[in-house]
PASEBA-1860 file (N, C-alpha, C; in nm, 3 decimals):
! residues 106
1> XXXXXXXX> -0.686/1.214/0.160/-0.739/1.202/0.294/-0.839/1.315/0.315 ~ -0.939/1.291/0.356/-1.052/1.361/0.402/-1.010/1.455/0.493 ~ -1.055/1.601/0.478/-1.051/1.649/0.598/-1.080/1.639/0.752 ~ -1.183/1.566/0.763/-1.202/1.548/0.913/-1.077/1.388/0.921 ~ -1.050/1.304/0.833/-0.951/1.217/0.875/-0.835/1.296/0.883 ~ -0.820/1.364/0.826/-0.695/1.459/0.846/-0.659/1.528/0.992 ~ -0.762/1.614/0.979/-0.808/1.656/1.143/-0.788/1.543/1.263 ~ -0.812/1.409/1.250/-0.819/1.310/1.349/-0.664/1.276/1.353
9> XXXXXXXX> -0.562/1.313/1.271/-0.417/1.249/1.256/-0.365/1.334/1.270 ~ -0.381/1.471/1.348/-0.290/1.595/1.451/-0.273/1.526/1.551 ~ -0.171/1.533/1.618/-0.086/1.492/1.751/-0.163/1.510/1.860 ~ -0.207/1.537/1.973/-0.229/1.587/2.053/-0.100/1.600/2.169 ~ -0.123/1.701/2.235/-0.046/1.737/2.328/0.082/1.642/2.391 ~ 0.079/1.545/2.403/0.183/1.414/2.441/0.214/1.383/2.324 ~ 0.170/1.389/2.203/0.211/1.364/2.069/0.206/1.204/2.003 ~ 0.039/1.192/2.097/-0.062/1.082/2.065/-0.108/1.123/1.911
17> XXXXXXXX> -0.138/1.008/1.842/-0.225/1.008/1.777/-0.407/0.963/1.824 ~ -0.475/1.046/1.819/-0.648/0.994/1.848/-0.672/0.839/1.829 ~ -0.787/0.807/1.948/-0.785/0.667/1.878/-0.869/0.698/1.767 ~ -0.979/0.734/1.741/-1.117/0.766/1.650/-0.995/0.775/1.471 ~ -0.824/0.793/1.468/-0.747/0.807/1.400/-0.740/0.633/1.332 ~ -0.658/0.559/1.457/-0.633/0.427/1.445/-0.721/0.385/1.389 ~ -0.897/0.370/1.479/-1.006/0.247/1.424/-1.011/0.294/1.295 ~ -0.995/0.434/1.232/-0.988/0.455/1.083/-0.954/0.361/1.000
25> XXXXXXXX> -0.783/0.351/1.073/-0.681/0.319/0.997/-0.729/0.174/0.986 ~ -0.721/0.112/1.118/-0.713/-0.047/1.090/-0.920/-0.080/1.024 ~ -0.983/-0.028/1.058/-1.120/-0.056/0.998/-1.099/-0.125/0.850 ~ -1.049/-0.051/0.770/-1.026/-0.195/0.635/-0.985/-0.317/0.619 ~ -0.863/-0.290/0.709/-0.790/-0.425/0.759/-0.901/-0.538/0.810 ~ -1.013/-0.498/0.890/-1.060/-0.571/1.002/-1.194/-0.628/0.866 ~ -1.216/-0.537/0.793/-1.357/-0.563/0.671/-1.242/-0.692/0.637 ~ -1.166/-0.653/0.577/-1.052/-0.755/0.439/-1.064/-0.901/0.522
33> XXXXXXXX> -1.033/-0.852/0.642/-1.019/-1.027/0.712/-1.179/-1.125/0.718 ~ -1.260/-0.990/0.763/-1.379/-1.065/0.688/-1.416/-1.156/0.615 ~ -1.386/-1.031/0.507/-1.422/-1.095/0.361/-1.327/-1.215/0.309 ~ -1.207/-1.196/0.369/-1.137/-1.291/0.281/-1.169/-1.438/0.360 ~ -1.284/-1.485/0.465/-1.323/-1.560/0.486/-1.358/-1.642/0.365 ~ -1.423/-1.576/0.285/-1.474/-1.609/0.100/-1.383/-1.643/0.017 ~ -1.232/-1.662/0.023/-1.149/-1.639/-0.066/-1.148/-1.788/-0.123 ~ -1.240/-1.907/-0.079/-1.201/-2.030/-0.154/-1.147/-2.167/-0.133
41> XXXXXXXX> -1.059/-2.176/-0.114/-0.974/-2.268/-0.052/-0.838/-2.215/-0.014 ~ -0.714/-2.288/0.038/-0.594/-2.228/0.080/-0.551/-2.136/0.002 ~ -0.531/-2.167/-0.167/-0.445/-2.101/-0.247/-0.525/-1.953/-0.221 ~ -0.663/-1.973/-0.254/-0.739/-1.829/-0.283/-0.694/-1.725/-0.190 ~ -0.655/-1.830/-0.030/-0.663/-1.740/0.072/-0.508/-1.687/0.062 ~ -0.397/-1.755/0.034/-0.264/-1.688/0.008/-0.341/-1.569/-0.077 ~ -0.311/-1.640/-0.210/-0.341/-1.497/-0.313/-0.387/-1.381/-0.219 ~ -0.497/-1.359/-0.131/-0.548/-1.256/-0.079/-0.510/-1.215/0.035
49> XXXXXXXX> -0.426/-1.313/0.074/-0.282/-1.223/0.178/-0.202/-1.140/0.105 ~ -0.149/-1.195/0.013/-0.037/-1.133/-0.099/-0.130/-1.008/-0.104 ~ -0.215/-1.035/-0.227/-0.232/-0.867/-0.266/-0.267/-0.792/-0.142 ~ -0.324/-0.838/-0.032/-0.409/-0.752/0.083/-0.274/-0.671/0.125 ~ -0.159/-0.757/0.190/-0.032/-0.699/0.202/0.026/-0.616/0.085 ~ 0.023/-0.593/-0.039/0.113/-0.512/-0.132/-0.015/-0.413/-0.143 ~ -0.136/-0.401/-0.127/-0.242/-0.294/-0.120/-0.198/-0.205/-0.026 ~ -0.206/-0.294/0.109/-0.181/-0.189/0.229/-0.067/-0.152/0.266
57> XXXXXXXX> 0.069/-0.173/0.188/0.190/-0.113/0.216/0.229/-0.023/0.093 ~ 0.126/-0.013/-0.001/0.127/0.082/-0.061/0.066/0.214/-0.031 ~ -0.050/0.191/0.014/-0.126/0.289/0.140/0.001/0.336/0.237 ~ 0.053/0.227/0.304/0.090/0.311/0.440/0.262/0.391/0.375 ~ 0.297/0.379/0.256/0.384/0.455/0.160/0.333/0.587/0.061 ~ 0.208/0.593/0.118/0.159/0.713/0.003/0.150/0.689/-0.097 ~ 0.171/0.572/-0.131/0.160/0.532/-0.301/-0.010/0.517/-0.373 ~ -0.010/0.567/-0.442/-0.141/0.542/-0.508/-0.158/0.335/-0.540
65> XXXXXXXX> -0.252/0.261/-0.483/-0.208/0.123/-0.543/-0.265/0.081/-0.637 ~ -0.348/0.150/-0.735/-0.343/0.090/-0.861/-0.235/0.089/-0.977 ~ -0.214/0.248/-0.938/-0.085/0.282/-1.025/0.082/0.211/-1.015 ~ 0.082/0.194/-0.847/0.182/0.078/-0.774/0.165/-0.040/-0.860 ~ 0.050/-0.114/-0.851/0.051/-0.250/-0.892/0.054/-0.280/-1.033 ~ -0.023/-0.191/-1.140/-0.004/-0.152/-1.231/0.114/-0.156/-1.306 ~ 0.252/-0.092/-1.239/0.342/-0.048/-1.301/0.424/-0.216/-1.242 ~ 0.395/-0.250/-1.119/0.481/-0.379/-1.071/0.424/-0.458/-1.213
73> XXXXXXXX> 0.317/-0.501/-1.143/0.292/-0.630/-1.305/0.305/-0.604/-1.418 ~ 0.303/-0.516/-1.494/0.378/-0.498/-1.594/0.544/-0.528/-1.639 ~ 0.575/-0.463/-1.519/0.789/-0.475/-1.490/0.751/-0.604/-1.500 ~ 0.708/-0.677/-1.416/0.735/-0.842/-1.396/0.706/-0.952/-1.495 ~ 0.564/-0.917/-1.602/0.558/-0.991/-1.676/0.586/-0.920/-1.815 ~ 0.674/-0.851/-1.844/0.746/-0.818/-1.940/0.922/-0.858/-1.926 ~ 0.954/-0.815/-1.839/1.087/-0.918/-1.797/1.172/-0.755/-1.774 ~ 1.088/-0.660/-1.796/1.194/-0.528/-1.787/1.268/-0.531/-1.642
81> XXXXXXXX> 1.238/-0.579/-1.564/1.279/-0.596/-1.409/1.337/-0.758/-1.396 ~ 1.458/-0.764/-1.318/1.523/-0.890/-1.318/1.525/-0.932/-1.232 ~ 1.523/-1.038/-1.214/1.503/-1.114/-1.064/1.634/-1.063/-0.977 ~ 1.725/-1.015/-1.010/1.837/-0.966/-0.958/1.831/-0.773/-0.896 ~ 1.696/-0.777/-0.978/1.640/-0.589/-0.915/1.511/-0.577/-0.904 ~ 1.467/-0.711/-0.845/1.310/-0.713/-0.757/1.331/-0.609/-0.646 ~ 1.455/-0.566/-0.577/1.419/-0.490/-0.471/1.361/-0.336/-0.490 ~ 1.392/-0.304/-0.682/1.336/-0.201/-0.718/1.188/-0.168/-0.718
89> XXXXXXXX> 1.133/-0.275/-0.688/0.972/-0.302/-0.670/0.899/-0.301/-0.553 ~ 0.998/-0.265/-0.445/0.939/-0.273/-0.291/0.858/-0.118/-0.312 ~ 0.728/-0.102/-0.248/0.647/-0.015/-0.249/0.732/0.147/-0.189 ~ 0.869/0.135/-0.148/0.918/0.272/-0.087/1.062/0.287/-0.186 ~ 1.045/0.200/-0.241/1.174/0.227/-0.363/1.083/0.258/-0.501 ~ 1.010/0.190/-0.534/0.912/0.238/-0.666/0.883/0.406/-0.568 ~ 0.867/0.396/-0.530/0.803/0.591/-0.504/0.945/0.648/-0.514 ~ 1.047/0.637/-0.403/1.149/0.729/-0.449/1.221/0.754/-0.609
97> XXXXXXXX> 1.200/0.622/-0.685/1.227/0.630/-0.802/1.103/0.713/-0.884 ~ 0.978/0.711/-0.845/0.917/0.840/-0.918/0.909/0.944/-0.902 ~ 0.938/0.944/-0.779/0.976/1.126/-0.737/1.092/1.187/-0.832 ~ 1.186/1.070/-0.766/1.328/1.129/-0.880/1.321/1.147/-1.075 ~ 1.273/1.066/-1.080/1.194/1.063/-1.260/1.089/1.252/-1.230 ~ 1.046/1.293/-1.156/0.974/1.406/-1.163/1.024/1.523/-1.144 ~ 1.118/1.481/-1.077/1.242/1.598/-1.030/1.320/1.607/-1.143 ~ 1.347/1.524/-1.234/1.433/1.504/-1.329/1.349/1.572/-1.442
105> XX> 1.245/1.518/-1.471/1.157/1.608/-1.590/1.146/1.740/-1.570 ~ 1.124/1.775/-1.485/1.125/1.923/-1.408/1.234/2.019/-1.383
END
């Protein structure tokens, strides 16, 4: 995060966040819906709900999302992950499990 976005996501006094913070935040959101006007036909436009949603809840988890998605599709089309421990793949369980893998090397 940029310093002046940083600067815009201090509290203020009532322990608001700025709006000049929000239009930040949602401004990609508002491009994506745009663009995904282009996505094709129905299927294209799922597909680009899906990833648009596992992009931006990797964002709003601190997760880096290439490295997120990266490591998901791999688990999934190797079979190392079982349909019985998909919940290990939700964007706030993959992070606590790498923190703990770092804490552990460390």
């Amino acid at each position: 995060m940029s310093n002046r976005r940083a600067s815009l996501a201090q509290p203020d006094a009532a322990g608001e966040v700025g709006t000049a913070y929000r239009l930040l935040t949602i401004w990609p959101i508002a491009i994506g819906k745009k663009n995904s006007l282009f996505s094709g036909d129905e299927g294209g436009g799922e597909t680009w709900a899906i990833l648009s949603s596992l992009l931006n809840t990797a964002k709003l988890n601190g997760v880096d999302p290439e490295a997120y998605l990266t490591d998901v599709l791999e688990r999934m089309v190797s079979g190392r992950t079982t349909n019985d421990r998909l919940h290990e793949l939700l964007a706030w369980n993959w992070k606590a499990a790498r923190e703990a893998e770092k804490r552990a090397a460390a």
